[in-house]
C-alpha positions in Angstrom: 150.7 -4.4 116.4 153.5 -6.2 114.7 154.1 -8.2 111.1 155.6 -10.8 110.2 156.3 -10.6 106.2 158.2 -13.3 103.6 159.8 -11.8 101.4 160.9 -14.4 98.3 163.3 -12.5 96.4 166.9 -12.9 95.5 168.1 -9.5 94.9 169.6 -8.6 98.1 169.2 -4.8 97.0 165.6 -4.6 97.5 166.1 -7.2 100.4 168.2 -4.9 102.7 166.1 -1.7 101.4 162.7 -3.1 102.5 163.8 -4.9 105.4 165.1 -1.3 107.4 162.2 0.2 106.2 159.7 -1.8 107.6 161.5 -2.7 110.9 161.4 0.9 111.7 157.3 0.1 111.6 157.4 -2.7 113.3 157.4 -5.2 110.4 159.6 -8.1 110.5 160.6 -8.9 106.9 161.8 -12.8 106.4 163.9 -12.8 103.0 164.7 -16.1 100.5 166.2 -16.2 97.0 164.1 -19.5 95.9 161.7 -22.1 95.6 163.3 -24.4 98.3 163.8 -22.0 100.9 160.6 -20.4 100.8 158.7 -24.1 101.0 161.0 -24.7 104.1 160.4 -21.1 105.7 156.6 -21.4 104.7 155.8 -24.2 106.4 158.1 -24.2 109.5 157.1 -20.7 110.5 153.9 -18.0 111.1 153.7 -14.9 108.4 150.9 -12.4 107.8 151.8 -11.6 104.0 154.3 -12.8 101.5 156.0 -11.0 99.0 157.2 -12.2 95.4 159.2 -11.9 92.7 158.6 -13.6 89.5 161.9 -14.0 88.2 165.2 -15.6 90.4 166.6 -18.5 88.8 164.1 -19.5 86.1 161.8 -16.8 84.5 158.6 -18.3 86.2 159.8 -19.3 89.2 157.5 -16.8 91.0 154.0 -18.4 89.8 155.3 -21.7 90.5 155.5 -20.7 94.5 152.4 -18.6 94.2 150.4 -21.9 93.1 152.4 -23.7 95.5 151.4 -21.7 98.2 148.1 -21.0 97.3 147.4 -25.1 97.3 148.0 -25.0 101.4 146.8 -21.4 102.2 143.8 -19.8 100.7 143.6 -16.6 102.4 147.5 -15.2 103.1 147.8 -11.8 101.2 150.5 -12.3 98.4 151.5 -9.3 96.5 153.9 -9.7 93.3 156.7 -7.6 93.2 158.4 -7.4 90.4 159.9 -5.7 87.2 157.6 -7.8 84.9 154.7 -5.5 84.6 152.8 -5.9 81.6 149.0 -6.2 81.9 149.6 -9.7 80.2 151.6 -10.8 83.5 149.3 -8.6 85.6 146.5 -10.8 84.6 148.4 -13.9 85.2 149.1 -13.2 88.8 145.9 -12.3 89.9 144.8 -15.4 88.3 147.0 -17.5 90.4 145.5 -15.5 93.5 147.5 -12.8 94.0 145.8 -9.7 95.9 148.2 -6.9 94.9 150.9 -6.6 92.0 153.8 -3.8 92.3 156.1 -3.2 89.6 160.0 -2.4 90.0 160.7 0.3 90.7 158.8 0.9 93.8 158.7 3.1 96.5 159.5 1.0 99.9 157.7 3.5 102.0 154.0 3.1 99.6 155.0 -0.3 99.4 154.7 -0.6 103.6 151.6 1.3 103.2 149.7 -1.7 100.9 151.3 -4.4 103.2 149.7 -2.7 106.7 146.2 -2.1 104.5 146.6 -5.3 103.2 147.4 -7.5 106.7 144.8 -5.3 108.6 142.2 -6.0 106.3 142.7 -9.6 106.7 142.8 -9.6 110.0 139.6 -7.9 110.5 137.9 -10.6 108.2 139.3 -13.1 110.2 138.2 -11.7 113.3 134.7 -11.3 111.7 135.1 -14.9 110.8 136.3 -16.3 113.8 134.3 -19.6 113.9 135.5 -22.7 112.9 133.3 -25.6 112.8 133.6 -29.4 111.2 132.5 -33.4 112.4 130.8 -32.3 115.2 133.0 -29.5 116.5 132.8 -26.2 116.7 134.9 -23.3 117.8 134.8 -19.7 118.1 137.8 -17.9 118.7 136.5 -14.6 119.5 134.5 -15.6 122.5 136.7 -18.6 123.1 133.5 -21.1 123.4 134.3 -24.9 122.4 131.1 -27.0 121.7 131.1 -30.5 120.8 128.0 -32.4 119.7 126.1 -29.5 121.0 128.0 -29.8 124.6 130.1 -27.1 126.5 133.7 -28.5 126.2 136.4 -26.7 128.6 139.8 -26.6 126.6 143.0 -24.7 127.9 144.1 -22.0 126.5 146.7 -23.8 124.5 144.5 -26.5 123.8 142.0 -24.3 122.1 145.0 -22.7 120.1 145.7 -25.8 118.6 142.4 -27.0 117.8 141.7 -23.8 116.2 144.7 -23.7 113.8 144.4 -27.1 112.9 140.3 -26.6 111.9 141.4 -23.6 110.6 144.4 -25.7 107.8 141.9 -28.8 108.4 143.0 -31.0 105.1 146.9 -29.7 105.2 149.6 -31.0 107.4 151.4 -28.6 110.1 154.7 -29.4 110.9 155.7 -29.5 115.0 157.8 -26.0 114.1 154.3 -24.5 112.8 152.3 -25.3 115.8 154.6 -24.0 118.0 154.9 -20.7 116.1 151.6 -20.5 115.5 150.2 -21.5 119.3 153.4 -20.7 121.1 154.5 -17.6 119.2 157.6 -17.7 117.5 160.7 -18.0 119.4 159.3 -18.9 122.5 160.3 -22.6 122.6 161.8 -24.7 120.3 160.8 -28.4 121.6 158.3 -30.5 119.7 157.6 -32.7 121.7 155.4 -30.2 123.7 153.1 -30.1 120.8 153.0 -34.2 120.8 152.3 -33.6 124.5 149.4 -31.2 124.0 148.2 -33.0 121.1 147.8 -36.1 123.3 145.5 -34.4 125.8 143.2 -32.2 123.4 142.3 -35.7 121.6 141.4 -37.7 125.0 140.0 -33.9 125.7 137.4 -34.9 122.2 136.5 -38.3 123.1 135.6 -40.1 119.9 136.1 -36.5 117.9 139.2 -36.6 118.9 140.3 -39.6 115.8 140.1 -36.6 113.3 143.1 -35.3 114.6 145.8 -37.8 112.6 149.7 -37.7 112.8 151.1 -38.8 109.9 155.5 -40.0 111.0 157.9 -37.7 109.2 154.9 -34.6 108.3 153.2 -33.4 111.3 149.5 -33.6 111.9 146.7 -33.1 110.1 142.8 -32.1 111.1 141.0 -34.3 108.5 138.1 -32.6 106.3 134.7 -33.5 105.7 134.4 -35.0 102.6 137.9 -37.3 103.1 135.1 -39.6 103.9 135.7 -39.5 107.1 
């Protein structure tokens, strides 16, 4: 079982350490030095965990992505890792809604260790969790059942795929890069215009449910929440 980690830090050091490290464990480790990069990275591209530094080129820059991220992803494992360690900081970083905080100097072979605990954790919640339901629809991953308005709905595979990440970021907007690392794993093709393609057919595939499903020119799409009013 492999991982895919970001790594927001901008000391190549600890960069180059953790990154042979956890590839012999079959861990792929993404690394950025800042704000801008990680934004791009974040939302053109699948990870399991992210891992942050607090200080690169201003002294908070660090909580400013963890908020940032936090805003589109509720349930991605962070873990700060950083040389600010007081219990003042500490405290400040679990209130942003981090789940771990290490302190420079670390051990890269522990620090594996809490990433794997950490990313298998998750995904057994999510598997536990594994229905998504909203305006009518509802979807369960782990038996791979579609129902809407009460009604057996027959999705292919990659049809169900995207329905479920979009219910599952309903209220956010996925980028065409996303979807296709997130439905077509990463890698495997690089043309958008597949997703547009697919997207077309799950919506005729939802009849009237199927408006919920919004593109917005220059963003991506977006599965729109409940209480937008809609």
């Amino acid at each position: 079982m492999s991982y895919r980690i970001l790594m927001v830090e901008d000391d190549s050091r600890f960069c180059q350490a953790v990154q042979e490290h956890f590839a012999q464990n079959d861990a792929e480790v993404i690394c950025c030095g800042g704000e801008t990069e990680t934004y791009r990275l974040f939302n053109a591209q699948r990870f399991d965990l992210v891992l942050l530094d607090i200080m690169m080129r201003h002294r908070d820059e660090g909580y400013d992505i963890c908020r940032w991220i936090r805003e589109r992803n509720k349930n991605i494992p962070i873990i700060f890792v950083t040389a600010r360690g007081d219990e003042m900081e500490q405290e400040r970083g679990f209130s942003l809604g981090c789940h771990d905080y290490v302190v420079k100097p670390y051990s890269v072979r522990l620090l594996f260790l809490r990433v794997k605990s950490m990313i298998d954790h998750t995904r057994l919640l999510q598997q536990k969790g594994s229905v998504q339901s909203m305006h009518g629809i509802e979807i369960d991953d782990k038996h791979k059942i579609c129902t809407v308005d009460g009604q057996d709905l027959k999705l292919t595979p990659k049809q169900f795929r995207l329905l479920y990440t979009l219910l599952e970021n309903a209220g956010f907007m996925l980028i065409g890069e996303r979807l296709l690392t997130d439905v077509w794993d990463y890698g495997y093709i690089d043309d958008e215009r597949v997703v547009d393609k697919h997207i077309s057919k799950l919506k005729k595939s939802l009849g009237e449910n199927g408006q919920y499903i919004q593109f917005v020119p220059g963003f991506g799409y977006q599965f729109v929440k409940e209480n937008n009013g809609q």
